[in-house]
N, C-alpha and C positions, 0 to 999 in steps of 0.2 A: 796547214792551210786554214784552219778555223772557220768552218763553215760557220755563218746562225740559220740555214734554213731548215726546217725541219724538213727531210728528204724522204723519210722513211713514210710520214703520214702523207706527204703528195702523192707517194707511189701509192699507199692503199687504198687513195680517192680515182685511182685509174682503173676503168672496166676492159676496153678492149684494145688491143694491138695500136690502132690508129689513134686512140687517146693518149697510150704510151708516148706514140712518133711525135704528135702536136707537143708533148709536154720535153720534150727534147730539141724542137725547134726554138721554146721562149728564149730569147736572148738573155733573160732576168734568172733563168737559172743556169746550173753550173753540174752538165751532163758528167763531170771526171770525177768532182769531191760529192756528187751523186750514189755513180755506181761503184766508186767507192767505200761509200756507208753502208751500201744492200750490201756489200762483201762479208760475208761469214766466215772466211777465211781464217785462221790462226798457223802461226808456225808450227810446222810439224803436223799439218793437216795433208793430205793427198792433194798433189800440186797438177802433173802430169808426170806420163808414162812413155817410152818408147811400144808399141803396140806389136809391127810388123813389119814389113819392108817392099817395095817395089823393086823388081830388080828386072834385067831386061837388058838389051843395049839401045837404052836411049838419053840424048842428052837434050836439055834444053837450048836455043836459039835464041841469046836473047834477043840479036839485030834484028830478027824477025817479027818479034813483039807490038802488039800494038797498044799504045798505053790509054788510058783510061784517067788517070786521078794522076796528077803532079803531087808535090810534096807539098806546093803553096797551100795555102788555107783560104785564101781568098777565091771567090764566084768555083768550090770545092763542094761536092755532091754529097759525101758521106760525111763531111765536117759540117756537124750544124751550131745555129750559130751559139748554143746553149755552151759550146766545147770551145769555139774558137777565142774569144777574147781571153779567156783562162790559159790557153796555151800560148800564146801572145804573150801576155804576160811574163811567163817564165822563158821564153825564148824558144819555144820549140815548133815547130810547123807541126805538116801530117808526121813526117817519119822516115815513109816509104813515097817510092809508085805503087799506084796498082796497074797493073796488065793486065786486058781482057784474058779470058781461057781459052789457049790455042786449040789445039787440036790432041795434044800429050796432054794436057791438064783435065780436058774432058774424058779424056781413056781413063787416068787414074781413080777421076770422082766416079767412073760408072763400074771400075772394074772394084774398087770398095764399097760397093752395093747403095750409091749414094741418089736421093730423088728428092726432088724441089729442093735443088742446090744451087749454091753460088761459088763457084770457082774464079779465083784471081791470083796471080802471079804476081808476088810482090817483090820490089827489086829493089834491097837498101844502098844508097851510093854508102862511101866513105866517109865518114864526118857527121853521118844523119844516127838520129835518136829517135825512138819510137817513147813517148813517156810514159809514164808508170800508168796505169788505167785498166779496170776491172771493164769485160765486156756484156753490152748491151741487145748485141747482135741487131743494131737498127739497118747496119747495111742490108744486112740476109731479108728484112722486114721490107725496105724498100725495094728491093728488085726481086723479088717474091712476093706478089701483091696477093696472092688468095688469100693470106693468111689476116690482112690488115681490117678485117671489120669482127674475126674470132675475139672471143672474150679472152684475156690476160691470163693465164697462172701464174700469180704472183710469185708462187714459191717457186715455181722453176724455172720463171723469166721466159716462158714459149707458150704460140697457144694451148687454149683448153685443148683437150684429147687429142695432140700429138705425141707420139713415142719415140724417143733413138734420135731424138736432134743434138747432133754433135759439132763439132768444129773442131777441124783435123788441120794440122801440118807437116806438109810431103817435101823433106831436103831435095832441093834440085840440084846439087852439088854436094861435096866432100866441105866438113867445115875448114876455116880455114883460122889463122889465128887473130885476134881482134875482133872478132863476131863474135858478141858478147847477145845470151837471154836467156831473162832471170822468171820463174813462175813461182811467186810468195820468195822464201827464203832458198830455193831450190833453183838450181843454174842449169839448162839446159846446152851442151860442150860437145863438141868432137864426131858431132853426125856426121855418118855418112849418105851420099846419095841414094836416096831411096828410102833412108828413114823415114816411119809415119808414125807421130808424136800426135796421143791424146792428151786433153787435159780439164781439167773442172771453169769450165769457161764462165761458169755461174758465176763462182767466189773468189776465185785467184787474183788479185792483182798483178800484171805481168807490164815489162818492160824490154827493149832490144837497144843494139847500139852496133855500129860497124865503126869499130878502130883500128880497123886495117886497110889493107890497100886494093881492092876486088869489091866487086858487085856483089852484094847476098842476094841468091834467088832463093826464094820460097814459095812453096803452092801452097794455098790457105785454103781449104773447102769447108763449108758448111750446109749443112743439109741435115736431112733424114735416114738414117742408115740404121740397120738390122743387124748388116754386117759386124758393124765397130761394137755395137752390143755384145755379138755371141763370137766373134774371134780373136785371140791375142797371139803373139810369137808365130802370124804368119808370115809366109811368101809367095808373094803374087805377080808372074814376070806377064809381062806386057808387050 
């Protein structure tokens, strides 16, 4: 990509949460080959992990869904415009939908011990790519507004003195084949419904693709959790 901005000294000129968002809004910078450079990342560093499982008899709906974010980039809420001409560029929109959090999506965030969370149901068609890009978590920042006048920890990308801020994904299906995501060097393959997938949302660069012929649902939550801290290889039926 060849950035020349110096990315790493604008982030250390940032104090708090809402100066972050403002410096992610400039059009003049480039939010992807950004949080891309904070990536600390190396191959063969801890990517993510399969944690635990939801299990239960319940299935998702997606006709029932109500959506929230198209895939376009244009007059698009969590694409700001720091991101969008760059993705433009290379041909890629958002990626996904996003889907408000029904009513199973809020059971899941609450029964993973999850508070001041953002739950969304993302639905990949066929043909769509989510592109390569390290996260920033500004969505969670914008529709979680207490947090937006806290001062920055730079080094863990979350307010000052909060603990167990995670971002979690809950298979809402069986994988199927052509559902392709990749975390660093490390492929994530063959979930099944109910899987809940942690991962280093700090450093990883991560990327998705659906080249098959099916819908990929996915719960994505992010929040506060204690839970995800202190438990691994559970199951939790619903």
């Amino acid at each position: 990509m060849g950035h020349q901005i110096d990315y790493k000294k604008l982030y250390e000129q940032v104090d708090t949460v809402n100066d972050w968002l403002e410096l992610l809004r400039n059009p003049e910078f480039n939010w992807t080959e950004c949080m891309l450079t904070l990536s600390k990342y190396n191959p063969g560093d801890y990517s993510f992990e399969k944690i635990g499982r939801i299990s239960g008899d319940w299935n998702v709906d997606i006709e029932e869904l109500q959506i929230k974010v198209s895939e376009s980039l244009d007059d698009n809420e969590y694409a700001d415009k720091s991101e969008v001409e760059f993705k433009k560029q290379y041909n890629f929109d958002h990626g996904y939908k996003e889907y408000q959090a029904n009513k199973l999506a809020k059971t899941i965030a609450d029964a993973l011990g999850f508070t001041d969370y953002k739950a969304a149901i993302n639905l990949q068609e066929p043909g769509s790519i989510k592109n390569l890009h390290a996260d920033s978590l500004n969505g969670w920042f914008k529709d979680v507004e207490k947090f937006k006048n806290m001062p920055l920890d730079k080094k863990l990308k979350q307010p000052q003195g909060t603990h167990g801020l995670h971002r979690v994904f809950v298979a809402l299906s069986d994988w199927q084949p052509g559902w392709m995501w990749q975390f660093g060097v490390d492929h994530w393959t063959n979930w099944r419904k109910g899987d809940v997938v942690n991962f280093d949302w700090r450093n990883v660069p991560h990327c998705t693709a659906n080249a098959g012929y099916s819908v990929r649902p996915i719960l994505k939550i992010t929040g506060i959790s204690d839970y995800i801290d202190k438990n691994k290889d559970f199951v939790i039926t619903i």
